[in-house]
BALOBA-1460 file (C-alpha; in Angstrom, 3 decimals):
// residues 323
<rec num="1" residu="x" x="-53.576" y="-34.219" z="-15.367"/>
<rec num="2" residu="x" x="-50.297" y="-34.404" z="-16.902"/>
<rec num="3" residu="x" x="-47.996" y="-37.206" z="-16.814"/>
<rec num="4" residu="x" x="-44.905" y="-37.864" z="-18.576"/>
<rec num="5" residu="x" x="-43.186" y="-41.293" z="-19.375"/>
<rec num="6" residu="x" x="-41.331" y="-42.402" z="-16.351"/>
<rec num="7" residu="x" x="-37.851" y="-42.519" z="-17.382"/>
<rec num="8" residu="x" x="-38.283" y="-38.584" z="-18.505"/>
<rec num="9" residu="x" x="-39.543" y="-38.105" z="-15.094"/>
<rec num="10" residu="x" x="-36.614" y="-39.607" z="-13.200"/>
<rec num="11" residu="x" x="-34.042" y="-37.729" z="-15.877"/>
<rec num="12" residu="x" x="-35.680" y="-34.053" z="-14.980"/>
<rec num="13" residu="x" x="-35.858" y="-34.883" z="-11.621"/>
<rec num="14" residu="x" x="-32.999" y="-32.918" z="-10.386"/>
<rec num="15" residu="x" x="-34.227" y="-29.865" z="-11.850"/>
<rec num="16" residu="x" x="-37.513" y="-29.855" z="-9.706"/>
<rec num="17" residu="x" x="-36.284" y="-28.566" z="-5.891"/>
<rec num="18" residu="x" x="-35.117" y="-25.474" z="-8.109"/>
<rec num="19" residu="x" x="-39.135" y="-24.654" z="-8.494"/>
<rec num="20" residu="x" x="-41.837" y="-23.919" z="-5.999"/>
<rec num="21" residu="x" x="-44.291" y="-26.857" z="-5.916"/>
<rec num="22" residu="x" x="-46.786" y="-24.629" z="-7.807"/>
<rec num="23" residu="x" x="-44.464" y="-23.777" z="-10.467"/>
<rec num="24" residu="x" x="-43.355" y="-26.965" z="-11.331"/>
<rec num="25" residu="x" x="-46.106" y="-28.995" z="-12.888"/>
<rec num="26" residu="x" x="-46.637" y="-26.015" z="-15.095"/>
<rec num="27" residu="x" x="-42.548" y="-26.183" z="-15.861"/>
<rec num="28" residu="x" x="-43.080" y="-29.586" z="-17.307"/>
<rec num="29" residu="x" x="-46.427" y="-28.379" z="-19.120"/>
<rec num="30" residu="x" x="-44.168" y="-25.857" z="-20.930"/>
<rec num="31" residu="x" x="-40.916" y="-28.153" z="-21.552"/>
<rec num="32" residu="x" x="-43.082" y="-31.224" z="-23.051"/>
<rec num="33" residu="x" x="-45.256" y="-28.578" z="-24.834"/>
<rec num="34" residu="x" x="-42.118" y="-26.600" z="-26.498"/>
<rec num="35" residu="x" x="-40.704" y="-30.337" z="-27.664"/>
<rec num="36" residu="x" x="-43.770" y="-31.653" z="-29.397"/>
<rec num="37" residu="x" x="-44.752" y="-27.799" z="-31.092"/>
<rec num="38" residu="x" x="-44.067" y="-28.106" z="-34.604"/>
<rec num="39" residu="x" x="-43.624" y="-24.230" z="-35.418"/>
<rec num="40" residu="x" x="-43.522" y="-21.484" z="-33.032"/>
<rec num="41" residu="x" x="-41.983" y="-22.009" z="-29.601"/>
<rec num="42" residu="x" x="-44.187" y="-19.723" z="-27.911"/>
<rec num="43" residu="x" x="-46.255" y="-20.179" z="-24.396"/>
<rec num="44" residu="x" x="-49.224" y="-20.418" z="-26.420"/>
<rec num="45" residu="x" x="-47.905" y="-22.760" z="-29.179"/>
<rec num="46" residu="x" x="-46.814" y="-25.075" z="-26.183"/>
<rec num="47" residu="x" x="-50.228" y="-25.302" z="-24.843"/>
<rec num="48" residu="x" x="-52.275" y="-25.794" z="-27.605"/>
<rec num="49" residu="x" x="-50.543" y="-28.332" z="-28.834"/>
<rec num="50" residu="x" x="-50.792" y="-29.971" z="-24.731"/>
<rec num="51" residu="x" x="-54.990" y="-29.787" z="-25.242"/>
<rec num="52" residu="x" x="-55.006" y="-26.700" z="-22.916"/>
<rec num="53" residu="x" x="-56.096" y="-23.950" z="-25.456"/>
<rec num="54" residu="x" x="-59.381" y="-23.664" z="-23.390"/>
<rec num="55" residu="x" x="-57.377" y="-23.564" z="-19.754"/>
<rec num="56" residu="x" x="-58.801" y="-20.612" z="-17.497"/>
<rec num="57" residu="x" x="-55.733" y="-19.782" z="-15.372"/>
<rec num="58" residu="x" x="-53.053" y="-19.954" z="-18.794"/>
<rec num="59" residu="x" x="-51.406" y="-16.874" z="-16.911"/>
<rec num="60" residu="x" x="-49.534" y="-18.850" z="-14.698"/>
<rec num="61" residu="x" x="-47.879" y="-20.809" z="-17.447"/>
<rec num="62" residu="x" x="-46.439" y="-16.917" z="-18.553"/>
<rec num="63" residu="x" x="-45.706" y="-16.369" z="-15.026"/>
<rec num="64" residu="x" x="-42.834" y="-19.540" z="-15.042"/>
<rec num="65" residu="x" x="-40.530" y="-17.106" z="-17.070"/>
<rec num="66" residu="x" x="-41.718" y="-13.438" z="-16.442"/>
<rec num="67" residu="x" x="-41.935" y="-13.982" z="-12.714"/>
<rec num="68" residu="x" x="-41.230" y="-17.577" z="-11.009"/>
<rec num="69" residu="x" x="-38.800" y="-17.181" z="-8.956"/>
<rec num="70" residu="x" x="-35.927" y="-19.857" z="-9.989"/>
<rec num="71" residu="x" x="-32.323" y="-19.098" z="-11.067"/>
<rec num="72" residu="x" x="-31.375" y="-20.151" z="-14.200"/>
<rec num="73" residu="x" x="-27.580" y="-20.382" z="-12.996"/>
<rec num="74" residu="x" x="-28.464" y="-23.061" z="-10.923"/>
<rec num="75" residu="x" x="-30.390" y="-25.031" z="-13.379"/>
<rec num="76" residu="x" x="-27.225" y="-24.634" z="-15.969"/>
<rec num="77" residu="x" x="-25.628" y="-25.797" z="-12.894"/>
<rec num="78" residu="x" x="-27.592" y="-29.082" z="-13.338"/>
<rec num="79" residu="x" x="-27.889" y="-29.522" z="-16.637"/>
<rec num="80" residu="x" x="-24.190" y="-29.398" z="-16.575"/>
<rec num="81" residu="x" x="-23.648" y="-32.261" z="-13.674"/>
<rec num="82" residu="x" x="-25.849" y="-34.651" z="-16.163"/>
<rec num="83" residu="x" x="-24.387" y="-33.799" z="-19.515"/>
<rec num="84" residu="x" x="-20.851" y="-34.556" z="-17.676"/>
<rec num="85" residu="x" x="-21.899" y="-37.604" z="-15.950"/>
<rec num="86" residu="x" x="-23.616" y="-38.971" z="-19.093"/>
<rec num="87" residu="x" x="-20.834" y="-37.797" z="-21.584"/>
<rec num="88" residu="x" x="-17.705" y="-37.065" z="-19.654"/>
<rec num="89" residu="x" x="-17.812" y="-39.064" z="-16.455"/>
<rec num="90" residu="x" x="-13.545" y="-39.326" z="-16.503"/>
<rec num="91" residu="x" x="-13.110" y="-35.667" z="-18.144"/>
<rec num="92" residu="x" x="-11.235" y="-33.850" z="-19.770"/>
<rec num="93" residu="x" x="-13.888" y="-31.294" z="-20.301"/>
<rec num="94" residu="x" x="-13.885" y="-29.407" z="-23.887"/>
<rec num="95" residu="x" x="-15.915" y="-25.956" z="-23.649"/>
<rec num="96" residu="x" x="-16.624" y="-23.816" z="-26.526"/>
<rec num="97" residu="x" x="-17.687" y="-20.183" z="-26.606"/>
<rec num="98" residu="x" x="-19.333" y="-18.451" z="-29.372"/>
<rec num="99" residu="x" x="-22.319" y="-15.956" z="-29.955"/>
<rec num="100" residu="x" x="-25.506" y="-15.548" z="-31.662"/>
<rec num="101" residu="x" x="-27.876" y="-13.168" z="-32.414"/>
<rec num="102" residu="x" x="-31.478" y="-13.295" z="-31.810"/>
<rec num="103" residu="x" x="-32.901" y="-10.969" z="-34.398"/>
<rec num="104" residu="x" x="-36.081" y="-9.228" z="-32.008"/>
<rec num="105" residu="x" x="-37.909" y="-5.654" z="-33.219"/>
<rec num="106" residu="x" x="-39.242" y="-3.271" z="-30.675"/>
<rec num="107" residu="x" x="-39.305" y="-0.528" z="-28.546"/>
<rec num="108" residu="x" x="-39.535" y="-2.793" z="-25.552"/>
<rec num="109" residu="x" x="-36.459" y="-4.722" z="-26.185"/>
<rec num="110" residu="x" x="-34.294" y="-2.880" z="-24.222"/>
<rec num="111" residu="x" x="-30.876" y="-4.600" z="-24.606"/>
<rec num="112" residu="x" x="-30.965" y="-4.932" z="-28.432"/>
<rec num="113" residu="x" x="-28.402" y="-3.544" z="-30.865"/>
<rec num="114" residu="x" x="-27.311" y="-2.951" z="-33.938"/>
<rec num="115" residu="x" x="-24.664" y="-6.166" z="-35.262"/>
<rec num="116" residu="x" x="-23.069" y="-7.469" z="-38.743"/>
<rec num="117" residu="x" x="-25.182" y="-10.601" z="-39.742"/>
<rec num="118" residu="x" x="-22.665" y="-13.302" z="-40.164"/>
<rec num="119" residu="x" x="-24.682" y="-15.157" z="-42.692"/>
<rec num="120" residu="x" x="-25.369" y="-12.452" z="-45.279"/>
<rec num="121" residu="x" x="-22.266" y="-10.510" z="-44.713"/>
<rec num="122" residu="x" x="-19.365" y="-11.130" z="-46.986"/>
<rec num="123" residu="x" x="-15.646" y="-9.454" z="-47.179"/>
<rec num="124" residu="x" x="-17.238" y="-7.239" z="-49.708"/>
<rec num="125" residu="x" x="-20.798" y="-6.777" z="-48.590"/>
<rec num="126" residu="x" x="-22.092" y="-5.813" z="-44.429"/>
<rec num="127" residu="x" x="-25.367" y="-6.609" z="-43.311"/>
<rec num="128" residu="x" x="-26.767" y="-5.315" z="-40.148"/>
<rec num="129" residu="x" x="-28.889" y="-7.134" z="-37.837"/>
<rec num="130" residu="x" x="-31.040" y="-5.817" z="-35.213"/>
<rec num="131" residu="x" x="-31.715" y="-8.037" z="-32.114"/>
<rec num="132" residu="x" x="-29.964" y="-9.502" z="-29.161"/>
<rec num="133" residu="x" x="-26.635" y="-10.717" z="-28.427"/>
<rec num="134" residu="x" x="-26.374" y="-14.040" z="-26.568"/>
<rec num="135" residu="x" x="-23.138" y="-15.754" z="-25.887"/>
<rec num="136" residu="x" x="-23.081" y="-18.971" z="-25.019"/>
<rec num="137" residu="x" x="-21.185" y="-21.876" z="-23.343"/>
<rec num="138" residu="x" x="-21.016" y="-25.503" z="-24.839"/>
<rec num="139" residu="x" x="-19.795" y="-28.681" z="-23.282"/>
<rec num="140" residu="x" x="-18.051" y="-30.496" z="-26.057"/>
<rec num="141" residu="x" x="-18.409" y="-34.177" z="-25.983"/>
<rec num="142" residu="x" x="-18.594" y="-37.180" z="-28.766"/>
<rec num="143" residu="x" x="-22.551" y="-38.587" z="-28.706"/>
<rec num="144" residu="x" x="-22.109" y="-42.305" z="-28.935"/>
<rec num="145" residu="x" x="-25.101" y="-42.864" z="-30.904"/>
<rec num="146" residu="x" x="-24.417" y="-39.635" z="-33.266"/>
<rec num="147" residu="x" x="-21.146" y="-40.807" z="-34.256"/>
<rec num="148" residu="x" x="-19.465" y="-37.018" z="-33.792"/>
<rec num="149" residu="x" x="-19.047" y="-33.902" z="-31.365"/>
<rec num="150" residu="x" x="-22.252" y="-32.224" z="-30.348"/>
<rec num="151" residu="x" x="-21.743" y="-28.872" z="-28.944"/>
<rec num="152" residu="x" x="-24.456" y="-29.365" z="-26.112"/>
<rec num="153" residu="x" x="-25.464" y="-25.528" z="-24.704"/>
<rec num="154" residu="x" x="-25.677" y="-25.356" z="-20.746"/>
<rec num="155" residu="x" x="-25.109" y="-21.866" z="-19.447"/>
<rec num="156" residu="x" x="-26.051" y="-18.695" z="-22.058"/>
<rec num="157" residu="x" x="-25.793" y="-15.075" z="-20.847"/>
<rec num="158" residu="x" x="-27.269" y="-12.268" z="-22.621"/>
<rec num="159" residu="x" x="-24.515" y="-9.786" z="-23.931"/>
<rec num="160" residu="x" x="-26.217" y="-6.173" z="-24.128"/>
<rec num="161" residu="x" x="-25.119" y="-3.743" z="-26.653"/>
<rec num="162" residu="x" x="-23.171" y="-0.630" z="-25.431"/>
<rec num="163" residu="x" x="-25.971" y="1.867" z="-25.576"/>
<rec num="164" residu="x" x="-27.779" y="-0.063" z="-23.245"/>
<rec num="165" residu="x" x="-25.116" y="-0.389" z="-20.708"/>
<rec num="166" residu="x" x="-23.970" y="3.406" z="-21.320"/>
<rec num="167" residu="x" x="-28.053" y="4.196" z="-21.095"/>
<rec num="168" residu="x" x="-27.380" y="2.726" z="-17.678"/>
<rec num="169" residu="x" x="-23.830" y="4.040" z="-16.305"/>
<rec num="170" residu="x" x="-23.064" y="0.831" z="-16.180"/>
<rec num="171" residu="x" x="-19.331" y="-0.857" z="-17.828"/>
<rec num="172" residu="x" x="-20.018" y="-2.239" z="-21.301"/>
<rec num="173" residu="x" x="-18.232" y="-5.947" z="-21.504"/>
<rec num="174" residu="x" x="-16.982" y="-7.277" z="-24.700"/>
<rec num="175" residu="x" x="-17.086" y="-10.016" z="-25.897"/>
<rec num="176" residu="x" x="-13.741" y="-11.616" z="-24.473"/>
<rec num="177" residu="x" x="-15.100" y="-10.409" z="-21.211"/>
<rec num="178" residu="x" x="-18.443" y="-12.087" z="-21.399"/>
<rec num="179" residu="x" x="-16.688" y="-15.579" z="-22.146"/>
<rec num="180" residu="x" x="-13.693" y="-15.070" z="-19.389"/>
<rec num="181" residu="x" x="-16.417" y="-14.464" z="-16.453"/>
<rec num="182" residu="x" x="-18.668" y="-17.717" z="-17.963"/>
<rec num="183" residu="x" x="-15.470" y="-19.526" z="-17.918"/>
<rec num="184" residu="x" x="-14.734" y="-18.461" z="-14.166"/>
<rec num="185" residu="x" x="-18.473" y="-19.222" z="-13.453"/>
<rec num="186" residu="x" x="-17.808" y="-22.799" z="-14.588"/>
<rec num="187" residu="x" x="-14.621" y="-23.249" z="-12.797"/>
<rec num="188" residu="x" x="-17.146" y="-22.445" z="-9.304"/>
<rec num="189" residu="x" x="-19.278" y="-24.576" z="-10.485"/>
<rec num="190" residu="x" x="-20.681" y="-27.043" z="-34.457"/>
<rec num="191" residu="x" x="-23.804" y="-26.506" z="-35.400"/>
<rec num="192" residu="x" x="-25.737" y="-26.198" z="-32.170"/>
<rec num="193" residu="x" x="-27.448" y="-22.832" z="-33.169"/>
<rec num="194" residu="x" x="-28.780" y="-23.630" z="-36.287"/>
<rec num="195" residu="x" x="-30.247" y="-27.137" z="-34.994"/>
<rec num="196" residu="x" x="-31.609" y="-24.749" z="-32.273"/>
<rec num="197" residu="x" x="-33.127" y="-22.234" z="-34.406"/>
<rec num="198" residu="x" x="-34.541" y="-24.724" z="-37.142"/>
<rec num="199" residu="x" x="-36.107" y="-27.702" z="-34.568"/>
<rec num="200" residu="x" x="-36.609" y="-25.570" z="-31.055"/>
<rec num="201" residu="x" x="-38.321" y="-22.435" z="-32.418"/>
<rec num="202" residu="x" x="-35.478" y="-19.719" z="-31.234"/>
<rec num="203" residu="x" x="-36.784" y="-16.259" z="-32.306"/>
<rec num="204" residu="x" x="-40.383" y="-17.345" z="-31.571"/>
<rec num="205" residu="x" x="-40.794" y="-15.956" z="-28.379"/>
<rec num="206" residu="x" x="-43.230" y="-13.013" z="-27.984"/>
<rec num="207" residu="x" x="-42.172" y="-12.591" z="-24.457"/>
<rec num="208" residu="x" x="-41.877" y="-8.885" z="-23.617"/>
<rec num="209" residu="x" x="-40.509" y="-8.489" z="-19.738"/>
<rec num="210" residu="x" x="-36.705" y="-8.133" z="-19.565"/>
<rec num="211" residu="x" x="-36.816" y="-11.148" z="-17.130"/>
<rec num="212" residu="x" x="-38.703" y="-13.246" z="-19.656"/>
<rec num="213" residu="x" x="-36.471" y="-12.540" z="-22.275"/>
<rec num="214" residu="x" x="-33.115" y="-13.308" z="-20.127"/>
<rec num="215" residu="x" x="-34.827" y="-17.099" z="-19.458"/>
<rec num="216" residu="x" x="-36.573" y="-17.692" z="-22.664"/>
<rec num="217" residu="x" x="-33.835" y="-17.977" z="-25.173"/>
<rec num="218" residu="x" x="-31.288" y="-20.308" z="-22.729"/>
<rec num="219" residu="x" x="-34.156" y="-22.342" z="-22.151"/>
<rec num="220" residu="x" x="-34.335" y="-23.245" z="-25.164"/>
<rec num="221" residu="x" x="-30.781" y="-23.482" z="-26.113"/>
<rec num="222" residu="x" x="-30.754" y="-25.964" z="-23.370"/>
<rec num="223" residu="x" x="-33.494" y="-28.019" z="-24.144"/>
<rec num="224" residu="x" x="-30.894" y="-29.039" z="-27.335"/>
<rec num="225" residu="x" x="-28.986" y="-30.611" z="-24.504"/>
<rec num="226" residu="x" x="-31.540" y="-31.789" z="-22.773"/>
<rec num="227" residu="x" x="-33.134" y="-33.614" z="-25.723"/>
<rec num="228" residu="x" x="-29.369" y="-35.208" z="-26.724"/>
<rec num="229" residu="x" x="-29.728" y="-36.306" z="-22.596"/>
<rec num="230" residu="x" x="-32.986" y="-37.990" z="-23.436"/>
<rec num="231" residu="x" x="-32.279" y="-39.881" z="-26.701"/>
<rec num="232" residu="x" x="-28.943" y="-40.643" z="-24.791"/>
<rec num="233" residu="x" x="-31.598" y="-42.762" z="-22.147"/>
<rec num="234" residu="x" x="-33.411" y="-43.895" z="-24.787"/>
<rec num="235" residu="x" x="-31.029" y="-45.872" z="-27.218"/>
<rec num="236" residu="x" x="-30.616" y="-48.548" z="-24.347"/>
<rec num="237" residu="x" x="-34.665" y="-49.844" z="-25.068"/>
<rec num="238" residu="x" x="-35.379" y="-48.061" z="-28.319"/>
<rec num="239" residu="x" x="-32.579" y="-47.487" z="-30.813"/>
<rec num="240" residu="x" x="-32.646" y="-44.092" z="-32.740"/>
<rec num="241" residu="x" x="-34.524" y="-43.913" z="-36.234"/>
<rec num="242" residu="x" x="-32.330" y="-42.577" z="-39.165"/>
<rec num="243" residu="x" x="-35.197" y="-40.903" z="-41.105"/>
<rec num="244" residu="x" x="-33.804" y="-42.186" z="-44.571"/>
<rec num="245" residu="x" x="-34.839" y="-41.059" z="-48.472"/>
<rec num="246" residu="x" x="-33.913" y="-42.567" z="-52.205"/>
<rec num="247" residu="x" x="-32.742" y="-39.349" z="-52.325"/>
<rec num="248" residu="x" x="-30.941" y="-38.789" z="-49.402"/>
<rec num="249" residu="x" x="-28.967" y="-41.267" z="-47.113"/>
<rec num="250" residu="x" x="-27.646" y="-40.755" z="-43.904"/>
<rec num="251" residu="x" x="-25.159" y="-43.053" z="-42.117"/>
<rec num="252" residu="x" x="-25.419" y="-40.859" z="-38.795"/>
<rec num="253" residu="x" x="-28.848" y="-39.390" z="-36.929"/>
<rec num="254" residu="x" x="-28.430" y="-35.838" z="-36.723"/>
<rec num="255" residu="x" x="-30.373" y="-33.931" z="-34.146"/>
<rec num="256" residu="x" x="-33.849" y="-33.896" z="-35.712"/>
<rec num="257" residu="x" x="-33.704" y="-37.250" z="-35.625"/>
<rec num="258" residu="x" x="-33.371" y="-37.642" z="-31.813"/>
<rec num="259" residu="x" x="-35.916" y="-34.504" z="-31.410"/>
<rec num="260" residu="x" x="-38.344" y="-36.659" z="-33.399"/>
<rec num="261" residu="x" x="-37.574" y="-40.233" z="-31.257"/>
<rec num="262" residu="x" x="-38.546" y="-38.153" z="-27.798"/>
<rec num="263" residu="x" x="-41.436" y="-36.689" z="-29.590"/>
<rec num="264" residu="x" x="-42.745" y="-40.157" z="-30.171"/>
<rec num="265" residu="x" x="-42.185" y="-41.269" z="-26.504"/>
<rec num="266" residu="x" x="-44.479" y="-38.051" z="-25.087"/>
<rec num="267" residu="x" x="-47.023" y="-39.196" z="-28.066"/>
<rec num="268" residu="x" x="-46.646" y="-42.880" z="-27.243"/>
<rec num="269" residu="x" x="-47.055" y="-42.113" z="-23.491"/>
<rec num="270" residu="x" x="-50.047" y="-39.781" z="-24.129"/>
<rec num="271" residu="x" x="-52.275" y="-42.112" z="-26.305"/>
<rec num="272" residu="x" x="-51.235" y="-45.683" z="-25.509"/>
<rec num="273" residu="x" x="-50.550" y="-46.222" z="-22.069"/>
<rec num="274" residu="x" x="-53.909" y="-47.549" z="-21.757"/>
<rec num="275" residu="x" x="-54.611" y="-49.040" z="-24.530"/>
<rec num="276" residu="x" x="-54.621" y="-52.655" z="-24.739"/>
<rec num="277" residu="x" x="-51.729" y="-54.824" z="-25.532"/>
<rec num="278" residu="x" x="-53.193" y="-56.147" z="-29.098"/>
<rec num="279" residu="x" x="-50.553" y="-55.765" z="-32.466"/>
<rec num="280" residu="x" x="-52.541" y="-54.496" z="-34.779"/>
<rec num="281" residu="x" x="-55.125" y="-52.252" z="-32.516"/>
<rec num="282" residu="x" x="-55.198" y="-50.106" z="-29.909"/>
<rec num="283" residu="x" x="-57.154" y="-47.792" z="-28.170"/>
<rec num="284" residu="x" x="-56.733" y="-43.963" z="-28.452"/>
<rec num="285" residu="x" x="-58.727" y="-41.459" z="-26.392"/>
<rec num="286" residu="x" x="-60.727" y="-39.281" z="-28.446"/>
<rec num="287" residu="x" x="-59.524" y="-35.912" z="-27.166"/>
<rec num="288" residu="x" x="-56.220" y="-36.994" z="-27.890"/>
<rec num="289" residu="x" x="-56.811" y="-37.859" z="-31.595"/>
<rec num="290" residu="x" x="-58.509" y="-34.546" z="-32.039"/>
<rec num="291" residu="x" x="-55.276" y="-32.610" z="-30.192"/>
<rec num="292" residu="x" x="-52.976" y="-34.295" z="-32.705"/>
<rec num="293" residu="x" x="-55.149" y="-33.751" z="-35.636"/>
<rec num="294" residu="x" x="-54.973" y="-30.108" z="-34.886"/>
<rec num="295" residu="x" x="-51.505" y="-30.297" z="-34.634"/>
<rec num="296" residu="x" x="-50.662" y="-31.826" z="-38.033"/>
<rec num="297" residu="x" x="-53.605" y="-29.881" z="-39.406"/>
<rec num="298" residu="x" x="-51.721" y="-26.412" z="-38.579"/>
<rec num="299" residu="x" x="-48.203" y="-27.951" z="-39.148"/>
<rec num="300" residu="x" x="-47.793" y="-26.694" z="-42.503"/>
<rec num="301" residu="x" x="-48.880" y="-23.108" z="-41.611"/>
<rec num="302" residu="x" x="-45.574" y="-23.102" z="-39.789"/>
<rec num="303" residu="x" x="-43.136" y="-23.873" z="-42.930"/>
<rec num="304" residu="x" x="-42.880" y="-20.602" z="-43.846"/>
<rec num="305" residu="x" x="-41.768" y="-19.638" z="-39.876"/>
<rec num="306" residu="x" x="-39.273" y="-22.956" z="-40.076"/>
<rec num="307" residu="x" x="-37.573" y="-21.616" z="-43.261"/>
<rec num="308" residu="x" x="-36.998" y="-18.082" z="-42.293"/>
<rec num="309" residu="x" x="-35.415" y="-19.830" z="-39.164"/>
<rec num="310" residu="x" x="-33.025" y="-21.773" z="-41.008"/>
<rec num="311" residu="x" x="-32.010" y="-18.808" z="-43.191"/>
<rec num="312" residu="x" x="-31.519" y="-16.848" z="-40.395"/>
<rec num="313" residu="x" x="-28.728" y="-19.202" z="-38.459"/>
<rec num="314" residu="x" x="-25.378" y="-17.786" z="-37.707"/>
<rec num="315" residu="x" x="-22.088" y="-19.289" z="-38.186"/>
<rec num="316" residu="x" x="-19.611" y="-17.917" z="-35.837"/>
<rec num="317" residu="x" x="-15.741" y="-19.366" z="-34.675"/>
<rec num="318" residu="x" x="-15.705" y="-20.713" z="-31.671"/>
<rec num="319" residu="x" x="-13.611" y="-20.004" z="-28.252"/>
<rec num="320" residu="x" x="-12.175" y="-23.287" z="-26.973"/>
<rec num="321" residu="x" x="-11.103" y="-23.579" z="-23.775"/>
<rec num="322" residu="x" x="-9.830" y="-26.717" z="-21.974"/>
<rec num="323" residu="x" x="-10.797" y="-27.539" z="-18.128"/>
């Protein structure tokens, strides 16, 4: 049975009476399974590397996005109320708006269109891109342990191209219009993307239902907040680790260095929370070495996936808005 380590527990605790009691435990399968995946960030990544490649019912672990009911307004809602009273308990809160595109391929994508590329297009040269539009909504707050301004994602709308909405009768929205009703949303209620794309797998879901894809790809924009949220518990009993090279020193952790200090916690929890207490020797259950083995063994099969990721980021400028 899963578990997770306590103080992860108490931290997604407010998310849980937006679930049915069924569809939780297999939420937290999914959300510890997309955080220790070292490639893809796909269902099936998620529970192989979890030691449930051989589960019989692995449908209902689809079923959490392509038909749970749960509204993912509410649970930006949430994820909101913690990054504000972790971050910005006093205010002022700094928003930022800006977009990215999701590059996806097929006749079943409905809401995709045809965009410039903002990476490979120049004054001189224009690049197409072929995928979907998300725009997304950022609470801007200085990380204490980070040293800077992370642009933490919390509420991200998909932004569907005119021929879908004129497919549909229905009014396209720009842009500007997209951002003015997230804003309004909010009132009722950096270099985020690239972090997002390189270290949480966006553009790795194989998800084909229209409601799948509308929850797949702010999931995991918010799990970059989420993750800040957890390292943000963590510094008070283990400080962060600043991966450091001859070749390269950092002063600051960036983000894959609190991805990798919650990775070690779910690890940690998994394979020594019964071992003995001994220094130099502890016991690991055998399934569990095996899991990990298979992990690391298939790691580097996922380099390739990792670099096109990072090549692929967009840079965009961002709408600020004050509140």
């Amino acid at each position: 049975m899963l578990t997770l380590p306590p103080a992860m527990l108490t931290l997604l605790a407010p998310f849980a009476p937006l679930f049915r009691r069924r569809v939780w435990p297999s939420a937290l399968v999914l959300v510890a399974g997309t955080l220790l995946a070292p490639g893809k960030r796909t269902v099936t990544a998620a529970l192989r590397v979890m030691g449930l490649a051989q589960a019989r019912r692995f449908e209902r672990y689809h079923r959490v996005l392509n038909r749970a009911q749960w509204s993912s307004l509410a649970v930006s809602r949430v994820l909101l109320g913690l990054l504000v009273a972790a971050f910005a308990p006093t205010g002022p809160l700094l928003l930022g708006v800006d977009e990215t595109i999701e590059r996806r391929r097929g006749k079943r994508i409905t809401a995709k269109g045809i965009y410039r590329d903002p990476v490979r297009s120049s004054h001189e040269h224009f690049v197409k891109a072929s995928g979907l539009r998300w725009i997304c909504l950022m609470l801007l707050v200085p990380v204490p342990w980070a040293g800077r301004v992370w642009a933490l994602p919390f509420l991200t709308a998909l932004a569907p191209s005119e021929r879908y909405d004129r497919e549909r009768g229905r009014r396209h929205k720009r842009l500007v219009d997209w951002a003015r009703q997230l804003l309004l949303v909010v009132r009722r209620l950096e270099v985020t993307f690239e972090e997002a794309r390189r270290h949480l797998g966006v553009e790795t879901q194989r998800q084909w239902s229209d409601l799948a894809i509308r929850r797949t790809t702010p999931v995991l924009l918010g799990l970059f907040s989420l993750v800040t949220l957890l390292t943000h518990q963590s510094v008070s009993r283990t400080p962060v680790l600043i991966r450091q090279a001859t070749w390269y020193q950092k002063a600051q952790p960036p983000f894959a260095d609190a991805l990798a200090l919650v990775r070690r916690e779910l690890w940690a929890h998994g394979a020594f929370r019964l071992s003995a207490s001994e220094p130099d020797m502890v016991k690991v259950p055998r399934r569990f070495v095996e899991r990990l083995t298979e992990t690391l063994c298939y790691a580097a099969c996922t380099a390739k996936v990792e670099l096109r990721l990072h090549d692929a980021c967009t840079s965009a400028p961002s709408i600020v808005a004050r509140g």
